[in-house]
N, C-alpha and C positions, 0 to 999 in steps of 0.2 A: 591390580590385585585380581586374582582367577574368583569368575563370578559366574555364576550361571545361577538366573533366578534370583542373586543375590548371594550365594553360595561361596566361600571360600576354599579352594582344594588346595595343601600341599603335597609333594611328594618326597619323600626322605629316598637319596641315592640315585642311582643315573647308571649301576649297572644293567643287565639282563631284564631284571625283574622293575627296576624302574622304568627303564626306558617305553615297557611294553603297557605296566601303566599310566602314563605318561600318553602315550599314542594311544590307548583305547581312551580315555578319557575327552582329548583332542578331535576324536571321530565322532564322541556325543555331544558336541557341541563346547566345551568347558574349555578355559584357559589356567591350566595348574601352575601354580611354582612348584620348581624339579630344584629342592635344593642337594646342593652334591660336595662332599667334602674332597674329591679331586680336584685337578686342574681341569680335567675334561674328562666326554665321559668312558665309560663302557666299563668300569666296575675296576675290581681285580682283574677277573680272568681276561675281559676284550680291554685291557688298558692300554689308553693310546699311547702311541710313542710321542716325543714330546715336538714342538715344532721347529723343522729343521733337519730332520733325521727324516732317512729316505728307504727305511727297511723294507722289503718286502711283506705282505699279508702272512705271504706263509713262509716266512721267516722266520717274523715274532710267531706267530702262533699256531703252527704245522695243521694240524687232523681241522682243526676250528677254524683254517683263515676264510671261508667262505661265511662261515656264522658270524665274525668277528666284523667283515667288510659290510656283509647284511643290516647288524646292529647301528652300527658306526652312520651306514647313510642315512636308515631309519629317524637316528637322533637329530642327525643335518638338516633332515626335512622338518622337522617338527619346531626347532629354531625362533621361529616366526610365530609358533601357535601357543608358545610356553614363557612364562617368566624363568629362564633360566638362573642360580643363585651358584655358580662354579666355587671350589676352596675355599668352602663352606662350613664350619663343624656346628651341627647338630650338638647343643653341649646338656641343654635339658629342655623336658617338657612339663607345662603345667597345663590344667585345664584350659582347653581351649588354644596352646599359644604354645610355641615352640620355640627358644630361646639359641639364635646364632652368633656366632664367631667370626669374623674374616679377617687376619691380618689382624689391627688392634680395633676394629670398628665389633662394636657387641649390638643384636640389634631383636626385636623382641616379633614376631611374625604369627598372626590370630590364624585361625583356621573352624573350617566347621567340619571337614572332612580332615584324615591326616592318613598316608597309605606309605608303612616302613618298609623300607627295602632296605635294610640297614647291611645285608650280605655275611661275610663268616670270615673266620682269620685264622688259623693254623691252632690243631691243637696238639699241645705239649707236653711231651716230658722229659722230667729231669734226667739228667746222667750226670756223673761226676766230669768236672771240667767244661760242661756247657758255659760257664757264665764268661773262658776266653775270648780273648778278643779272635774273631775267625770262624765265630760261631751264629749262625742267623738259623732263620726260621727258612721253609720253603720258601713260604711266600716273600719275606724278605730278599732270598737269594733273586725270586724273580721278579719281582720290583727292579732291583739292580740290573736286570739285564733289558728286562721292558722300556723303564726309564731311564736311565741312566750310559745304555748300551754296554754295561761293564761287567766281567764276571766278578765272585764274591773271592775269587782266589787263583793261583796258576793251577793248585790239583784242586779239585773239590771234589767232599767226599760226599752224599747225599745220606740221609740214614732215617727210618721211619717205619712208615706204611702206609696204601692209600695211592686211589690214580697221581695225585700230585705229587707222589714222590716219582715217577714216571715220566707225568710230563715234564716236570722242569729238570729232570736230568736229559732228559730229551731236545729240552729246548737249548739247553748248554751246549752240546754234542752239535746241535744247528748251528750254533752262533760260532760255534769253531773252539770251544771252550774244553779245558779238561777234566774229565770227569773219572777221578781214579776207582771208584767202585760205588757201588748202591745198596746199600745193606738194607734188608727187609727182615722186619721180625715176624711178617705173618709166615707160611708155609703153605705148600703146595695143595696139601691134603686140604685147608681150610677154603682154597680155591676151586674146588672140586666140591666140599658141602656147598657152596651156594650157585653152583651152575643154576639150576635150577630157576631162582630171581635173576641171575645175571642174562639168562637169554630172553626174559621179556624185551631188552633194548639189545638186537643181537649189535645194529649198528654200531652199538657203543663198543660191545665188548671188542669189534675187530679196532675199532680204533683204541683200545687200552693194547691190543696184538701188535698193532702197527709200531707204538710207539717202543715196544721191545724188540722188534726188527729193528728198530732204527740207533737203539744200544750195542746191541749185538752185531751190526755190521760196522760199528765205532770200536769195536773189541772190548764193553766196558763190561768188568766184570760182575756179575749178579749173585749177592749171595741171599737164599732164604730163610726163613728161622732161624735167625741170629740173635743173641740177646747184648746188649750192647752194655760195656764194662764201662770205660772209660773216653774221655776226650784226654791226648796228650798235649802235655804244652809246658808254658810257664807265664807269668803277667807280665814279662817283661819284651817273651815276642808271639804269645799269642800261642792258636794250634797248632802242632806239629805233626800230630796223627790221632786216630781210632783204632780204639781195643775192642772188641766182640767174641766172645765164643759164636761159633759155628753151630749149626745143625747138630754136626757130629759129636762134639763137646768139647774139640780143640779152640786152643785158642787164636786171634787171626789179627795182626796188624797192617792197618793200613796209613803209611805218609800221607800226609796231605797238609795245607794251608790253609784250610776254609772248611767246617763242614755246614750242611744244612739241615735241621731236624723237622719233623713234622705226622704228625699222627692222622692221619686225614684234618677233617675242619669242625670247628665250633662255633656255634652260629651267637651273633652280635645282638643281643638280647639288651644291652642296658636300657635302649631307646625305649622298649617295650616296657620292660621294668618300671622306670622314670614316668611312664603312663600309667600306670598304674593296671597293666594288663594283666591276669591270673595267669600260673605257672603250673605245671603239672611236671614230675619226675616221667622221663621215658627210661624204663629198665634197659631196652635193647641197648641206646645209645647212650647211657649212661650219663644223662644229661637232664639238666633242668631247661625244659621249654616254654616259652608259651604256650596258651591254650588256643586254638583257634577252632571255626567250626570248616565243613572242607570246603569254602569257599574265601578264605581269609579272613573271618570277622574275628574280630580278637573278645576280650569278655565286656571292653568300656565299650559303650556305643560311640561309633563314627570313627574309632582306630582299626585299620584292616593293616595284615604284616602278611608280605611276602617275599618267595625268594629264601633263599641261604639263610636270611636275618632269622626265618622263624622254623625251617625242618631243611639238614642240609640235603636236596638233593643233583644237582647238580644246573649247572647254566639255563639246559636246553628249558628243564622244569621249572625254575626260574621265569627265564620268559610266561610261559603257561600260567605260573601263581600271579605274575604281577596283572594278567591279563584279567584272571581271574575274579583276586581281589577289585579290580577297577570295576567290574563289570556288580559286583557284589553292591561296592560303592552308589553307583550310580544308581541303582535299583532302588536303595535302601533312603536315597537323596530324591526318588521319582522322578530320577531321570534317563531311565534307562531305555537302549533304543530300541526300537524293533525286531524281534530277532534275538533279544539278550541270554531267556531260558535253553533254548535251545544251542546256544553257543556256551554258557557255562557247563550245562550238561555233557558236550563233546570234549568240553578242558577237563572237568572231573575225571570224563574219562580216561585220558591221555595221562594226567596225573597219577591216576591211580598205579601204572606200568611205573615211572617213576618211582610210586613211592616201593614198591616194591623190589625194583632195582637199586633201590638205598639200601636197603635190607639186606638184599646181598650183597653188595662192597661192604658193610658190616659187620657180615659173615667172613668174608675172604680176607677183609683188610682189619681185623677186629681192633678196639684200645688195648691198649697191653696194661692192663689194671693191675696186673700180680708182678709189674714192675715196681710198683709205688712202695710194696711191703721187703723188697729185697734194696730198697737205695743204700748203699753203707748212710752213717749218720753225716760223715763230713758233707754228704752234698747238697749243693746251693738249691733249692727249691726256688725259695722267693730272690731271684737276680736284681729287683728293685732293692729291696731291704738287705740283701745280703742273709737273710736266714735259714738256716740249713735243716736239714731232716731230722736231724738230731735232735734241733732246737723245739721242734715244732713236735716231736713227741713228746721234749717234755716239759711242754705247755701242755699234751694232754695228761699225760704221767699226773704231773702236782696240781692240777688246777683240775682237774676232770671236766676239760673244756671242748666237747665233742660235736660241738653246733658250731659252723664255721663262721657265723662271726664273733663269736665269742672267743674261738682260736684265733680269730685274727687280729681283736682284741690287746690279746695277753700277748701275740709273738713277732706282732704287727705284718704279719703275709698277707697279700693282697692289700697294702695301703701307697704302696710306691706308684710310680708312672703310671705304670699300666693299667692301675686297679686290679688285678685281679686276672688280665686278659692271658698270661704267662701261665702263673703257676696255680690257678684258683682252682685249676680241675684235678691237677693230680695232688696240690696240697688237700686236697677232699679224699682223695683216694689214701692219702698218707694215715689222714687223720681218722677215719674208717676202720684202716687194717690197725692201729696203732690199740684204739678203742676197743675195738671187737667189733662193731656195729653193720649194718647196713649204710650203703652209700647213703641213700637217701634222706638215714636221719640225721646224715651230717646237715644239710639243707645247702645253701649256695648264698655265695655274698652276696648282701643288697646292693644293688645299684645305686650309685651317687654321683651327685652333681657337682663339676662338673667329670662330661664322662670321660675325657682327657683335659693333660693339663692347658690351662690357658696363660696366658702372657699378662704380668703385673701390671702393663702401662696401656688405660683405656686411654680412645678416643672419648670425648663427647661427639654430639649427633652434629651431623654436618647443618649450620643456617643457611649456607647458600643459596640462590634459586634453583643453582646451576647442578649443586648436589640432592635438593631435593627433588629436581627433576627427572635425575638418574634414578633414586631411590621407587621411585612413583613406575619408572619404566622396572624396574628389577621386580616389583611388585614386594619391595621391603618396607620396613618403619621403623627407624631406630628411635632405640630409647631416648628421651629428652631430658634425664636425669643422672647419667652415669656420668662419676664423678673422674677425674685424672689423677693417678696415683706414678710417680715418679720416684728414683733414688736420689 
C-alpha cells in the first residue's frame, strides 16, 4: 500500500495529468497506487498502441509524437516506484475508499489522499440519424485507429468543431485512410475574434496550422459554417451520407460510410460528483464543473482533481495540473519537498496562458447551443433509451419538468449505458430552449453508482497465498463479502 508517514495515496487515471502526478509524488518520497482504467497508460490522447504493433511515434500521433514518447518513458521509469492497478474501472467513491472493477474481481481500495485525473470524452450533439450504425464519436473514431489500427469506414466523414476534429481527420490521412470531407460549424470570422487568447500558445496554434497543411495537401475538402441537417442511411446498412447547408445557405451532400461527430470535449466529472465535490455552472463553457481552488484542491479535504477531469484545457496543461495538484497534495499531507512554493508558483503561471488559451478555442470552436432548439422532434437525443426530441419536449410541455433530473425522470434520458455521457448536455440545452429558461436552471444529472455498467457475475475475494500475495504487491484489498450471482 503507498505510505509515507503512514499515508495512503491513490491516483485515479494514467493519462498526462496522472502520470505527472504520479511522478511528482514518487520524487517526495511516496509510493502511490496509479489506478488506470486502460490497458496501459498515456490517457486518450498518448494512448498506446497495443502490444505487437510496430507503428511509428509519429505515426500514431503527428505534431505530439515527441510529448507522447516523453510521457510513455516517464511512466516506464516510474514502474518500480508505483502500485500500478491497469483495466481498472473506478466505479464509485465513498468516504475515504474508492470502490474498483477488473474483469469480474470488485475490490474496495482506502485512501487518505485521492488525486482524479479522470480526463474528458467527446462532447455531443444530436442530429437526425446519428444513432446509425457508421456513426462514432471523435474519439471513438480514434480509439479505432490508435487501438485497434483500423479505420471507422472506407469514406469517413468527420463533422463538428474543436482541434480534435483536426487532429483525427489528420491522423486518418496518416494512416492512409479516407477522409471524404470535414465539415465545421464554427467559422472563420469566430477564429479571428479569439486570435487574441490563441497567441498566448503561439506553439500550439502552428501546430493546429500544421495539421490543416497536412488535409489540404491529402486534397480533403474543408467546409466552415455549416449547419449539419441530417446523417443518411437506413438500419439495415447503416450511413450512407451527410446532409449540411453550407455557409452560403446551399445545400451540400456528402457519401460516405462512417461519419465521426464531436464538439470539442467535456470533462468526466462523475468521480468528483460521487465524492462529493461542490459544482459551480461555468457560463463560457456551458458546463457544470467542479469547483477547485487554482492549485487543484476540490471543496472535500484530501480530494485534488486535475487535467481534463476537471477544466478541459488541453494535454500539455494537463501535465502542469497533475503536477500541480500533487504538489498541493503533499503540502497539505506535510510533505512537501524543498523548493515546492516556488515550483507551484511557476506552474500557476504557466497554467494561467493555458487557461486562457481555452478561452480562445471557445471562442473559435464555440458549442453550437442554438442547434438544440432547431432538432426536428424525430431525432434520437437519448441513443441509450431511444428517446427523441420530441419526446423530451413533451415531458416538458405536460409535466413542467425543467430540472434535468426530473426530466430525466419522466422520459428516462440519461438512464441508458452511458448515463448521461452522450446526450446529458444537449438534452439540457433541449430542455432550456424547450422551457424558456437559462441553461443553468436546468441543473445537470447527479452522478450514480455505478459510473458505467458492470458485469452480473462477481468474483468472491481470492484465499489463496499466492493471490493474496499479488493483491499485497498491487497494493489492492478485496472485498471479503461479495456474494456470486450467476444465470
Amino acid at each position: 500500500m503507498a505510505t509515507h508517514a503512514g499515508l495512503k495515496v491513490v491516483v485515479i487515471g494514467a493519462g498526462p495529468a496522472g502520470v505527472r502526478a504520479a511522478q511528482t509524488l514518487v520524487a517526495a518520497g511516496l509510493r502511490p497506487v496509479v489506478v488506470d482504467e486502460g490497458r496501459r497508460d498515456g490517457g486518450q490522447i498518448y494512448r498506446r498502441q497495443p502490444e505487437g504493433f510496430k507503428r511509428s511515434y509519429e505515426t500514431l500521433y503527428g505534431t505530439e509524437a515527441a510529448r507522447a514518447a516523453t510521457l510513455h518513458h516517464d511512466f516506464d521509469a516510474l514502474r518500480t516506484h508505483i502500485d500500478y492497478v491497469p483495466d481498472t474501472l473506478v466505479w464509485n467513491v465513498t468516504p475515504k475508499s474508492v470502490h474498483l472493477v477488473s474483469g469480474s474481481h470488485y475490490q474496495e481500495l482506502a485512501f487518505d489522499t485521492l488525486i482524479v485525473c479522470s480526463g474528458a470524452t467527446d462532447r455531443l450533439m444530436p442530429v437526425p440519424g446519428w444513432h446509425l450504425a457508421g456513426a462514432y464519436s471523435l474519439g471513438g473514431a480514434q480509439v479505432a485507429l490508435k487501438s485497434q489500427g483500423c479505420a471507422i469506414g472506407a469514406r469517413t466523414v468527420m463533422m463538428g468543431s474543436g482541434p480534435l476534429l483536426y487532429l483525427v481527420a489528420a491522423q486518418y490521412v496518416k494512416a492512409g485512410a479516407t477522409v471524404s470531407a470535414v465539415l465545421d460549424t464554427s467559422t472563420f470570422g469566430q477564429r479571428v475574434r479569439a486570435l487574441p487568447d490563441l497567441l498566448q500558445l503561439p506553439a500550439a496554434l502552428r501546430k493546429g496550422m500544421a495539421l490543416l497543411r497536412v488535409l489540404r495537401r491529402a486534397g480533403v475538402r474543408v467546409h466552415r459554417g455549416i449547419t449539419p441537417l441530417a446523417i443518411d442511411g437506413t438500419p439495415e446498412h447503416g450511413v450512407a451520407g451527410v446532409r449540411v447547408k453550407l455557409a452560403d445557405g446551399s445545400e451540400h451532400r456528402v457519401p460516405c460510410d462512417a461519419v465521426a461527430l464531436g464538439y470539442h470535449l467535456r470533462s468526466e466529472t462523475q468521480i468528483a460528483d460521487l465524492a462529493g465535490c461542490a459544482f459551480a455552472f461555468d457560463r463560457r463553457a456551458r458546463q457544470w464543473l467542479p469547483e477547485i481552488d487554482e492549485d487543484g484542491r476540490s471543496s472535500v479535504p484530501g480530494i485534488y482533481l486535475a487535467g481534463d477531469g476537471a477544466r478541459v484545457r488541453g494535454a500539455d496543461a494537463a501535465e502542469r495540473a497533475g503536477r500541480l495538484a500533487a504538489l498541493a497534495a503533499l503540502q497539505d499531507m506535510g510533505a512537501g519537498p524543498s523548493g515546492t512554493l516556488a515550483e507551484a508558483a511557476r506552474l500557476r503561471g504557466e497554467l494561467a496562458r493555458y487557461t486562457r488559451f481555452a478561452q480562445g478555442l471557445r471562442t473559435a470552436f464555440p458549442w453550437p447551443a442554438q442547434f438544440a432548439a432547431a432538432l426536428p422532434d424525430h431525432t434520437v437525443v437519448c441513443r441509450c433509451e431511444a428517446i427523441t426530441a420530441g419526446e423530451l419536449r413533451r415531458v416538458v410541455r405536460e409535466t413542467g419538468a425543467t430540472e434535468a433530473n426530473r426530466a430525466k425522470a419522466f422520459s428516462r434520458v440519461g438512464m441508458g449505458r452511458c448515463q448521461g455521457r452522450f446526450c446529458a448536455h444537449a438534452g439540457a440545452e433541449v430542455i432550456a430552449a424547450e422551457a424558456r429558461v437559462p441553461l443553468e436552471a436546468v441543473g445537470r444529472l447527479r452522478g450514480q453508482a455505478p459510473v458505467k455498467p458492470l458485469t452480473m457475475t462477481l468474483s468472491a475475494a481470492a484465499d489463496s497465498a499466492e493471490e493474496s500475495q499479488h493483491d499485497a504487491q498491487q497494493g489492492v484489498c478485496r472485498i471479503k463479502d461479495v456474494k456470486e450471482f450467476s444465470e
